[in-house]
C-alpha positions in Angstrom: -4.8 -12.0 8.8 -4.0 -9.7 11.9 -4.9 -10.0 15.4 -8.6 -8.5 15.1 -9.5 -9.9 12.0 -9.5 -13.0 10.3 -11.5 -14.4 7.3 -12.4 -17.5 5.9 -11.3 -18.8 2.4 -14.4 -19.5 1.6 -15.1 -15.6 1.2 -12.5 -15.2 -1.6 -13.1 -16.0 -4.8 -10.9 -17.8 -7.0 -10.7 -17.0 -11.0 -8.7 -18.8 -13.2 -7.5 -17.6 -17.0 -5.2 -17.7 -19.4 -2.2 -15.4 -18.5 -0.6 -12.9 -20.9 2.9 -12.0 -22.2 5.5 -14.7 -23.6 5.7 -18.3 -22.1 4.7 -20.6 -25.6 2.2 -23.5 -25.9 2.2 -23.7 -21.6 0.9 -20.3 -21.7 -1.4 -20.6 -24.6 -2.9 -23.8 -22.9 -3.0 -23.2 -19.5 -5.2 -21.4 -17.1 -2.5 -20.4 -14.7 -3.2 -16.4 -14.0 -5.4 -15.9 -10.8 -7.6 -13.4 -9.9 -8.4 -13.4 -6.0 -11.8 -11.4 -5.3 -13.7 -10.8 -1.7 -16.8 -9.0 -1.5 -16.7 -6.7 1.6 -20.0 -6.3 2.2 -21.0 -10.2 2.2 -18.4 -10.4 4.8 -19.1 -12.9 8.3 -15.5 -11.8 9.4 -15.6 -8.1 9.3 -17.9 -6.2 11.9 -19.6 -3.2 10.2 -17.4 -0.7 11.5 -14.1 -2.4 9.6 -16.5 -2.9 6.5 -17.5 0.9 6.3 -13.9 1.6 6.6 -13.0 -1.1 3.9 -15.7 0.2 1.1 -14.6 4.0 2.3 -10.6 3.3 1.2 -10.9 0.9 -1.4 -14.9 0.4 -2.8 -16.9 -2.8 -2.1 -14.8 -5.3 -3.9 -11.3 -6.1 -3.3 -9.6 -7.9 -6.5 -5.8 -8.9 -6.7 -4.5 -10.3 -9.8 -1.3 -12.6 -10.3 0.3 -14.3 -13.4 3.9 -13.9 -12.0 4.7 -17.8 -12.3 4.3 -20.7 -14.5 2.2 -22.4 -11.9 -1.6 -22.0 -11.1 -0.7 -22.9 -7.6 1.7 -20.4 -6.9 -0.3 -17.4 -8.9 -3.1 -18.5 -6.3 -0.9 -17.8 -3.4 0.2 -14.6 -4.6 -3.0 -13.4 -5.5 -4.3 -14.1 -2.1 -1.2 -12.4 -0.4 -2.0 -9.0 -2.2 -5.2 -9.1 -1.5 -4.8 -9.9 2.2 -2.3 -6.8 2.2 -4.5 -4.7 0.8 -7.3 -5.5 3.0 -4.9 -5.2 5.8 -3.6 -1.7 4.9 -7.3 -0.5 4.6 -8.7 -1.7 7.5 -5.4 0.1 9.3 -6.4 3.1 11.2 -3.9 6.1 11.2 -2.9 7.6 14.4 -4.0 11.3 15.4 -1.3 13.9 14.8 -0.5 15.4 18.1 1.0 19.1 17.1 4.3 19.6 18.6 6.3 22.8 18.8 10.1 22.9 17.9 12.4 22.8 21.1 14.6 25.5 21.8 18.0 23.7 20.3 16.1 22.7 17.4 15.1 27.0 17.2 19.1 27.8 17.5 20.0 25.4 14.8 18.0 26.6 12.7 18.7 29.9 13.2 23.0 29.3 13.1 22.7 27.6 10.3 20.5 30.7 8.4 23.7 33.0 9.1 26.0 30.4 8.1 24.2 30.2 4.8 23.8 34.4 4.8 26.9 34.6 5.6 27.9 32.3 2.9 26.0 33.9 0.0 27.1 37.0 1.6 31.0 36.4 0.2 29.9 35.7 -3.0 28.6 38.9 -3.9 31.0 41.3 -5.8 33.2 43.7 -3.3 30.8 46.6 -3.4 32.6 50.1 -5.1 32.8 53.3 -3.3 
């Protein structure tokens, strides 16, 4: 899953039902839409630190749904790729904004291009009487 984490498929579920939306007697009959679910807090491969930050972003179960294709096999696939993504973008940590101030060319640009726009709006007032 990444390079700190990985997690046995035995710790996601695997649902099965009938999918929605067109698709005929295949549809109707079949049991091709998968639901992929992984309890966070049973987890072996998450320490507690990743698990706190898990249930803090996204609660203490993670569920993806697919009923993109015809086949179970594929919907299985996909519904295990969202729900590795998702557990992949909460267990990402963002980086610390270090505050920055603006250089001195960025200051100048600014500033030109506030009396070119003055300036600008300045010529389309009326000629002023007197």
């Amino acid at each position: 899953m990444t390079r700190s984490v990985s997690i046995p498929r035995s710790e996601i579920e695997l649902r099965f039902s009938r999918s929605s939306g067109p698709g005929g007697q295949h549809a109707q009959k079949t049991e091709t839409r998968a639901e992929a679910i992984f309890d966070v807090e049973r987890s072996a491969g998450l320490t507690d630190a990743q698990k706190r930050r898990v249930i803090a972003r996204t609660g203490p179960l993670l569920r993806a749904v697919a009923q993109d294709e015809r086949s179970q096999w594929r919907n299985r696939e996909l519904a295990t790729e969202r729900l590795v993504d998702a557990l992949r973008d909460a267990l990402k940590v963002e980086r610390k904004r270090r505050p920055t101030r603006p250089t001195a060319a960025a200051k100048r640009r600014r500033l030109e291009q506030k009396r070119q726009r003055s300036e600008t709006k300045r010529l389309r007032r009326p000629p002023a009487e007197g």
